[in-house]
C-alpha positions as CSV (number, residue, x, y, z in Angstrom):
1,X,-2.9,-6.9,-7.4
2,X,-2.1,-10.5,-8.0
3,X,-2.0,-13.0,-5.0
4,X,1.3,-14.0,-4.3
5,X,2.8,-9.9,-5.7
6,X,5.7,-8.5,-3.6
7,X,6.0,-5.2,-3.7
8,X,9.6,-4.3,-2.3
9,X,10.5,-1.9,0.3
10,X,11.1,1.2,-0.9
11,X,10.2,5.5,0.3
12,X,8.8,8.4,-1.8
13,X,8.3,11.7,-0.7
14,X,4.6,11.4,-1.3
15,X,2.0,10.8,1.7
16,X,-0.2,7.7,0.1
17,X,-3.7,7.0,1.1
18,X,-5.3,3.7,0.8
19,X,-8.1,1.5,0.9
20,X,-9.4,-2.2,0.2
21,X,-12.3,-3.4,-1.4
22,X,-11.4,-6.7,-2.2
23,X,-8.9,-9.2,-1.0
24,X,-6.0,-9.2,1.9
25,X,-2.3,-7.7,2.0
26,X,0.4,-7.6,4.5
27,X,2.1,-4.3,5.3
28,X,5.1,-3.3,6.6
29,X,4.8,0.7,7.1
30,X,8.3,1.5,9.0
31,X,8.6,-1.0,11.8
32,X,4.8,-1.9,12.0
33,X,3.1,-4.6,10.0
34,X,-0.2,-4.5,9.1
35,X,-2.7,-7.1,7.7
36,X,-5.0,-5.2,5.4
37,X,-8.7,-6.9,3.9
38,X,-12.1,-5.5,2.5
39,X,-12.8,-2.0,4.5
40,X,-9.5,-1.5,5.3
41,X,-7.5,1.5,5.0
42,X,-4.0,2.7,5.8
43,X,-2.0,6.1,5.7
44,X,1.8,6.3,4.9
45,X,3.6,9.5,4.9
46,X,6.1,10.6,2.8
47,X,9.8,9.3,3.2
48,X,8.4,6.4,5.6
49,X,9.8,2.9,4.1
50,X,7.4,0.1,3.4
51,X,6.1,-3.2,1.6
52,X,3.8,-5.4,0.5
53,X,2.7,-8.4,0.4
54,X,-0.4,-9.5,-1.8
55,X,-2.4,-12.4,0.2
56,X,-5.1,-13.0,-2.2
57,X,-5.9,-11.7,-5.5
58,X,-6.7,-7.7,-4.3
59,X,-8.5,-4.8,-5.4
60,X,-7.3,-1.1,-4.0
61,X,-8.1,2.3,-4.5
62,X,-4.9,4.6,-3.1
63,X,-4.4,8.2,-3.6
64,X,-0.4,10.3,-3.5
65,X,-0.3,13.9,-2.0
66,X,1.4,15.9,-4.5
67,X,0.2,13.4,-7.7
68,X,3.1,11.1,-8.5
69,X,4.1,12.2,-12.1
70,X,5.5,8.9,-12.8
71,X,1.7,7.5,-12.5
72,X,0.1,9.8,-14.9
């Protein structure tokens, strides 16, 4: 993810799993905001609003329970 990348706020029904291995983000995961860097991980269950911010140029590995078809 580029520095400087908004993702928008948005919901799926999809639980996503994630973690960092390089760079920094800024969360907002329903009403809480969260500052993720390197060894950072976060959970967001399905239907749960949320954004993002990209800090710095970022690398993340993140995982959707069921698949999202639209990413395969």
């Amino acid at each position: 993810l580029e520095k400087g990348s908004v993702i928008p706020r948005h919901s799926h029904p999809h639980e996503q799993t994630g973690y960092v291995i390089s760079g920094k983000m800024l969360f907002t995961i329903g009403d809480e905001r969260f500052e993720a860097e390197a060894g950072d991980s976060w959970n967001i269950p399905g239907n749960v609003e949320h954004d993002v911010e990209v800090l710095e140029d970022t690398v993340v590995l993140e995982v959707f329970s069921p698949p999202r078809e639209d990413y395969l």
